[in-house]
C-alpha positions as CSV (number, residue, x, y, z in Angstrom):
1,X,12.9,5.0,1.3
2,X,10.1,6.5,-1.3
3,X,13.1,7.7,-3.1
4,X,14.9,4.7,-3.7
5,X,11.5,2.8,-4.2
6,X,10.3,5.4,-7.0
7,X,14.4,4.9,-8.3
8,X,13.5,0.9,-9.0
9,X,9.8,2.2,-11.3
10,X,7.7,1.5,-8.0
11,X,4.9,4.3,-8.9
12,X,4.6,6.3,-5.9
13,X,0.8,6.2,-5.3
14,X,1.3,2.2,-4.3
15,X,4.2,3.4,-1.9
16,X,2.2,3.8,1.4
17,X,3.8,5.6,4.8
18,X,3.5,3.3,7.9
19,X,4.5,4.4,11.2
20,X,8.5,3.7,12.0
21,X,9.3,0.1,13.3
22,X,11.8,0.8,15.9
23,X,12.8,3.9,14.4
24,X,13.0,2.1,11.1
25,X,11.5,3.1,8.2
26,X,8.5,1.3,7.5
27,X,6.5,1.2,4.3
28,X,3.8,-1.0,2.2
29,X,4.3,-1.0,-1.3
30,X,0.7,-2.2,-2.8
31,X,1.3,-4.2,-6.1
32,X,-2.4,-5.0,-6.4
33,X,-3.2,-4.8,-9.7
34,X,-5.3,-7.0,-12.4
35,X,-6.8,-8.9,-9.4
36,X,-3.5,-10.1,-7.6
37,X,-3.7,-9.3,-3.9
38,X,-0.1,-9.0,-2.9
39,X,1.4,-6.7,-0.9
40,X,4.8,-6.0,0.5
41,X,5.8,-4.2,3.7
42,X,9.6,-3.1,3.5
43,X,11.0,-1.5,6.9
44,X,14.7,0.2,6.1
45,X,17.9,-2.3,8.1
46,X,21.5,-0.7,8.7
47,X,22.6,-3.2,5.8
48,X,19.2,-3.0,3.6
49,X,15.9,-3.4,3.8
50,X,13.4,-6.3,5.0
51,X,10.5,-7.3,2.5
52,X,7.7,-9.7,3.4
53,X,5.3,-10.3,1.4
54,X,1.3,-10.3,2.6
55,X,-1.9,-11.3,1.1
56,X,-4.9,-8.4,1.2
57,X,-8.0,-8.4,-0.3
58,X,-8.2,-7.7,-4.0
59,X,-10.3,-4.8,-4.5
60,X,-9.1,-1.3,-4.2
61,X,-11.6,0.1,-2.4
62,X,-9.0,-1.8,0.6
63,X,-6.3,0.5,2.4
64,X,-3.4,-1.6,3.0
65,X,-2.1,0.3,5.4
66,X,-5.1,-0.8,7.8
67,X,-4.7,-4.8,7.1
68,X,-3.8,-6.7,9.8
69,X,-1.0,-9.1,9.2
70,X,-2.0,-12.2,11.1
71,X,1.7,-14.1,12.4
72,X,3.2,-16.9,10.9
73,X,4.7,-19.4,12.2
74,X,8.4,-20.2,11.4
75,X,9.7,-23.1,10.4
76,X,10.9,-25.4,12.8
77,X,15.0,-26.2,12.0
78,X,15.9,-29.5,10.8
């Protein structure tokens, strides 16, 4: 996944390792820069990947990779 990531211009220092989610491979990519605070967390699918996005505190003295995501709630169907 690092491979493909660093292929799109993602620098590789913001792509951070998480453990495998269901042998899937799991990754944060940290796009906090000039004060934004978003994050993404991108685990590998047979047919591509899954990307949510996450909120985490600004400031860089914050590992990512030890945020924890609190659930959302899904939208009820209409």
């Amino acid at each position: 996944m690092r491979e493909k990531l660093t292929g799109l211009d993602y620098p590789a220092a913001r792509i951070l390792p998480m453990p495998d989610r269901a042998g899937a491979p799991h990754v944060r990519l940290d796009l906090r820069q000039l004060g934004s605070h978003v994050v993404l967390e991108v685990t590998g699918a047979d047919t591509g990947v899954d990307a949510e996005a996450f909120g985490a505190p600004g400031t860089e003295d914050v590992d990512v990779t030890g945020v924890k995501r609190q659930p959302q709630p899904r939208p009820e169907a209409r």
